[in-house]
N, C-alpha and C positions, 0 to 999 in steps of 0.2 A: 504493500500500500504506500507505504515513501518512499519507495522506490519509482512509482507513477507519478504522487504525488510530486515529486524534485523533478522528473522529468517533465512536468507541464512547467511548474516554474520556471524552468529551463528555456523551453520553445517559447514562454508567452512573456516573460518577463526578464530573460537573463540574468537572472538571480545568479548574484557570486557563488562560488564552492556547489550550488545547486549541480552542475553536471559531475560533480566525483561519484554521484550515483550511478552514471553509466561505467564507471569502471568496478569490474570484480573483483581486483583486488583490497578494494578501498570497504564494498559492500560486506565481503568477507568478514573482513577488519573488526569493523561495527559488531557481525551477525557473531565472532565468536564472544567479545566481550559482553553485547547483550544476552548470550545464553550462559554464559559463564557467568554474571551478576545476578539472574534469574534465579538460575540452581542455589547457588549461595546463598542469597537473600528472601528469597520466598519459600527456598528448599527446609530449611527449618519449622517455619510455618505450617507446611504439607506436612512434615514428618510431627508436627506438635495433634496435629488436624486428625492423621492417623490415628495416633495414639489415644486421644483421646475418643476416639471409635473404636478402639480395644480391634485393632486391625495388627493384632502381634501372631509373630511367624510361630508355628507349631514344629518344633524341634522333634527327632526323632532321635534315642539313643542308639548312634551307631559305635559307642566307645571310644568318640575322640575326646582331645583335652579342649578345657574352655567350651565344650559343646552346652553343656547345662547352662550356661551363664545367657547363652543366647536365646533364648524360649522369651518369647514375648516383645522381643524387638520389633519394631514398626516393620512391616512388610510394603507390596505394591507401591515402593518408591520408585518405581520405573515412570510411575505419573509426573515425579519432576523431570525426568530424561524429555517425556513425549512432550510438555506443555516449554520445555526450554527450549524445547526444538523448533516448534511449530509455529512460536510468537514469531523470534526474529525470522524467518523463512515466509511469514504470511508477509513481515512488514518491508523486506527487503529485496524478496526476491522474485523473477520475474514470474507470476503466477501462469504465466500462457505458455511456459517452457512445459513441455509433456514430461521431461527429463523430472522437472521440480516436482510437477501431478502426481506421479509415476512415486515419485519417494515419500510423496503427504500421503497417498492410498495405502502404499508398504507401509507407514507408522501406523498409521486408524488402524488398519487391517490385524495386523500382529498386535498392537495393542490390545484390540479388541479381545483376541483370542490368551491372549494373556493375564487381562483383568478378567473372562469367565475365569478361567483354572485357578487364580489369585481367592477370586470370589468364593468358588467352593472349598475352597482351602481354607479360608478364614472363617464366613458365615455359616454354611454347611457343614462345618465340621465332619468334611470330609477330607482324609488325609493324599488320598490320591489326588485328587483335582479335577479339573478334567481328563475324561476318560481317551487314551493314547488314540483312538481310531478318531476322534475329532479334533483334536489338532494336528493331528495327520491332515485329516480332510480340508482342515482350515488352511495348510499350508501348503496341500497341493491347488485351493484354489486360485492364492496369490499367486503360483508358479504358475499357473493356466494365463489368467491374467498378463501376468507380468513377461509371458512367453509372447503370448499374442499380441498386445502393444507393441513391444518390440519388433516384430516382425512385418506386423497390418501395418502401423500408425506409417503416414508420409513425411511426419515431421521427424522419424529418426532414421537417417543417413548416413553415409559417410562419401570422404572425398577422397580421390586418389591421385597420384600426380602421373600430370598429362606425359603415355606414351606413345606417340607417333615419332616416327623416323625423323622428321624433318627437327622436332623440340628436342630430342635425345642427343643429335649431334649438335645444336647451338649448345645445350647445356654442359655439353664436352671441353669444346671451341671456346669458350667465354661464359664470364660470371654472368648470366641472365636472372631474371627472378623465377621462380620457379610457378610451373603454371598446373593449375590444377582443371581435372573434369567436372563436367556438372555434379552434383548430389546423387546420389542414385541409394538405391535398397540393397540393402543385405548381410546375409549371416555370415560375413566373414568375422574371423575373432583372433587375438594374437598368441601365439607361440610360445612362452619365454626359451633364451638359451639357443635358437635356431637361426640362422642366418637368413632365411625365407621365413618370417617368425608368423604367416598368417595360416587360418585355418579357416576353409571355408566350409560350414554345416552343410552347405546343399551336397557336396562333393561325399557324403556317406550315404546320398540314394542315386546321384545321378551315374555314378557306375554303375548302374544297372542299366540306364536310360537315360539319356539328356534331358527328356521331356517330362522327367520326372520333377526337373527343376523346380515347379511350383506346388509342391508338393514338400517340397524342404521342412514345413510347420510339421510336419511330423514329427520329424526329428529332431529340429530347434527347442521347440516346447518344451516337449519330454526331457530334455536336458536341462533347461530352466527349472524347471519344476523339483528335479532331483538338487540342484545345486540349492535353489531355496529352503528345500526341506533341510540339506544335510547343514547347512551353513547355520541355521537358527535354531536347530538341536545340540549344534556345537558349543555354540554359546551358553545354551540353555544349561548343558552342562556342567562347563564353565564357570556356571556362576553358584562356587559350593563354597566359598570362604571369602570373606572381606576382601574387598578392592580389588579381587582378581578379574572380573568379568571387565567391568567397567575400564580397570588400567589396559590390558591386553587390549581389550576392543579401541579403544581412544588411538594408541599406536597404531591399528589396521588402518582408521577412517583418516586421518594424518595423513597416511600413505596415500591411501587411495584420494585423496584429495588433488597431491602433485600429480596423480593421475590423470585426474577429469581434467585440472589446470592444461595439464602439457597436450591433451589429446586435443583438448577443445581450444586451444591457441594456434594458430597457421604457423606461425614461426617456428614455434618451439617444436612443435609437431614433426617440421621439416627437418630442422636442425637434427631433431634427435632419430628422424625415420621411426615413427611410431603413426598409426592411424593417424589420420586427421575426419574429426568427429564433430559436424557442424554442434554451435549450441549447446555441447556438452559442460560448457566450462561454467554453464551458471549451477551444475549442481555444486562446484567449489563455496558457493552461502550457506546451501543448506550442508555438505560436511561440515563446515567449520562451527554454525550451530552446533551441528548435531554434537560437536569434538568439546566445543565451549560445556556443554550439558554431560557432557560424560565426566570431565576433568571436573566440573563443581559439582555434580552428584560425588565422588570422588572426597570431597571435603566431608564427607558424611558415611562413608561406607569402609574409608580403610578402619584400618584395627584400632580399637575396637567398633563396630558398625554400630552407630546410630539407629540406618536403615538399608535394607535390603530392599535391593531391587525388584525381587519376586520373577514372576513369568510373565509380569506385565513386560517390564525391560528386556527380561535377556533376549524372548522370545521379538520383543521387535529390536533389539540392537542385532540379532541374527539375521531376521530379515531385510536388513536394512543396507550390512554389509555387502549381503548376497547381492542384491538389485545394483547397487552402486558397483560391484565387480563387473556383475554382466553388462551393465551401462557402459562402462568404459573398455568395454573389450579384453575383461583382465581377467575373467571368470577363472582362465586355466592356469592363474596364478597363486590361487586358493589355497593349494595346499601347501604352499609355501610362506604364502602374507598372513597368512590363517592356519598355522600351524601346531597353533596351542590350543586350538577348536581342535583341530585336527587327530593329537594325541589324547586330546580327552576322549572322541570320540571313539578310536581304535582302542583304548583303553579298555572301554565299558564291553565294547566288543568281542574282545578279545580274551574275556577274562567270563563274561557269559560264555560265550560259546568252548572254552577251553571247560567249564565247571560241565557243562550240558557232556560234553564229549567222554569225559572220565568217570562221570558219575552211571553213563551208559558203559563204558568199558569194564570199570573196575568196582561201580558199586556205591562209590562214592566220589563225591565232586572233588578236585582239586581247582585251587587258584593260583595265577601267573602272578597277580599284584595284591599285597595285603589289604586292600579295600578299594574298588574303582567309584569312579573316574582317578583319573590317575595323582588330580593333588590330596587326594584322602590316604594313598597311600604311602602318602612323605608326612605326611602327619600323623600315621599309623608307626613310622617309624621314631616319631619323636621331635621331629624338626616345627619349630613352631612356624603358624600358621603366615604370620608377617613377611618373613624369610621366605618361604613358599613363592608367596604372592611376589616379592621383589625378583627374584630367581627367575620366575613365568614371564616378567616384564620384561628383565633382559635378552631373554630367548626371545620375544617378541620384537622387540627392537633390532636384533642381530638377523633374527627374519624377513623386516622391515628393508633393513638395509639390503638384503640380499636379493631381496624386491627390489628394490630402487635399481638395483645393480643391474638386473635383465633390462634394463632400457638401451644400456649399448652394450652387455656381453652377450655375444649371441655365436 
């Protein structure tokens, strides 16, 4: 909304400093200190507001230390994530960007399905929450969703640089500027680590047939949909001890920020040979919100937690990751930038299905890790929980960087 708002003043009255609105890095700027001042300042409030709704987490004794202590902490604090998000994002950023749509639907959506399971969890007095086959369903809808816009919508494209004969050898011959094709569709997506770093999704049915080409939403979808589910399970996780969700997650969306920046910039784009992604670079408001609200939820969650995020948050800081990767064409970077998603995940996995397999073999269950998800089982061993959570941040930052790094190793 003053993001329009400075814009008219701009056209109709030349209002000083009124045009630093049209730049994104200035908009950014703003969008992370107003969700950073949100969370902080109103985030108390909410967590007072909780509490006094008797909205405290129901602990389950799995025999960690410091576990008891935590039974009645404010839960569904993922509510200051979503409202620190969405203010600066409604008030700065361009709301006709489908890319910006596209991540206000991912928060409401995931939110939604986060505050039910939050809700049964508290008022219900049920300890399950929501039951596993509906947040399934909830987050293959987003993936349908979020598959299809991508793929139907006209307003997301991408541009390629102009190859005809005659432009390849001026750009030889002489410093030219570099010229790009019109906009066009499609499911190309990038590599990391490969010299030819694109993949294009039509190219897994059109072996079969060329004319299969428009038929590609087959295949595109269905892999959106898998990346969204697994990405915001990951989190979800994730988020089993103080500050770990929230810090880990802050570091991914950082990343993926410089991301949408470099993709959605003609220059940089060039310079570095990475897609060039019309439009993409206004979701760089809403990360940096989104990064502002993580880092001040953050003032409330490390050790000792205030309040917990719940399934409100983790469940949409997963899906929120996820869309933002596939947006920027970085989906197949995941298990790299997303990495501590990643082991938590294979953790749980690996240690169900290893108990399921021996318990049919031999009778009884054995386990790979003394309690999964995997940071329970460092805390199983005695490591306090603090330490843990710092330990996972700089794995995440070393993954970060390694991220960064596939822009020009390839």
């Amino acid at each position: 909304m003053l993001y329009y708002l400075f814009k008219y003043l701009e056209e109709q009255f030349q209002l000083p400093g009124a045009s630093l609105f049209e730049f994104i890095t200035f908009r950014a700027a703003i969008a992370f200190m107003m969700s950073l001042g949100f969370s902080t300042i109103y985030g108390k409030r909410i967590i007072n507001y909780l509490r006094n709704q008797q909205v405290g987490e129901t602990v389950r004794d799995l025999g960690l230390q410091g576990q008891a202590q935590k039974a009645g902490t404010p839960t569904m604090g993922g509510i200051i994530i979503i409202l620190a998000t969405l203010i600066p994002v409604l008030l700065l950023c361009q709301l006709d960007n489908i890319y910006v749509v596209l991540l206000i639907i991912t928060t409401l959506w995931m939110g939604m399905i986060g505050f039910a399971d939050d809700y049964i969890k508290v008022f219900k007095k049920d300890k399950g929450g929501l039951k596993g086959k509906f947040k399934v369903v909830g987050q293959v809808g987003l993936g349908i969703i979020v598959g299809a816009i991508m793929y139907f919508h006209p307003g997301i494209t991408i541009k390629e640089e102009l190859k005809t004969e005659k432009y390849t050898q001026q750009r030889v011959e002489g410093n030219i500027p570099i010229q790009f094709e019109a906009a066009k569709k499609s499911t190309k997506t990038t590599i990391p680590f490969t010299k030819n770093n694109e993949l294009d999704y039509s190219e897994l049915i059109t072996w079969i047939d060329d004319d299969l080409a428009s038929w590609a939403w087959l295949i595109f979808i269905p892999i959106v949909v898998v990346i969204v589910t697994a990405v915001s399970n990951g989190a979800n996780l994730t988020d089993g001890i103080d500050g770990l969700a929230a810090g880990t997650s802050a570091i991914v969306v950082i990343t993926l920020a410089l991301f949408a920046w470099i993709s959605g910039n003609i220059i940089f784009s060039d310079y570095l040979n990475v897609m060039y992604i019309p439009n993409s670079g206004e979701m760089v408001v809403f990360i940096t919100a989104f990064a502002g609200a993580l880092v001040g939820f953050l003032w409330y969650n490390t050790y000792p937690a205030q309040v917990f995020m719940g399934d409100t948050g983790s469940l949409t800081i997963g899906g929120i990751i996820a869309v933002l990767a596939i947006a920027t064409r970085k989906e197949l970077l995941i298990p790299i930038l997303c990495g501590v998603f990643l082991m938590e995940n294979l953790s749980v996995m690996m240690q169900v299905s290893w108990f399921k397999y021996t318990k049919k073999k031999y009778g009884e269950g054995r386990r790979i890790f003394l309690m999964s998800p995997l940071h329970h089982h460092y805390q199983k061993r005695g490591i306090h929980e603090s330490k843990i959570v710092v330990r996972f941040w700089v794995v995440g930052i070393l993954l970060a960087i390694i991220s960064i790094v596939t822009l020009k190793v390839r």
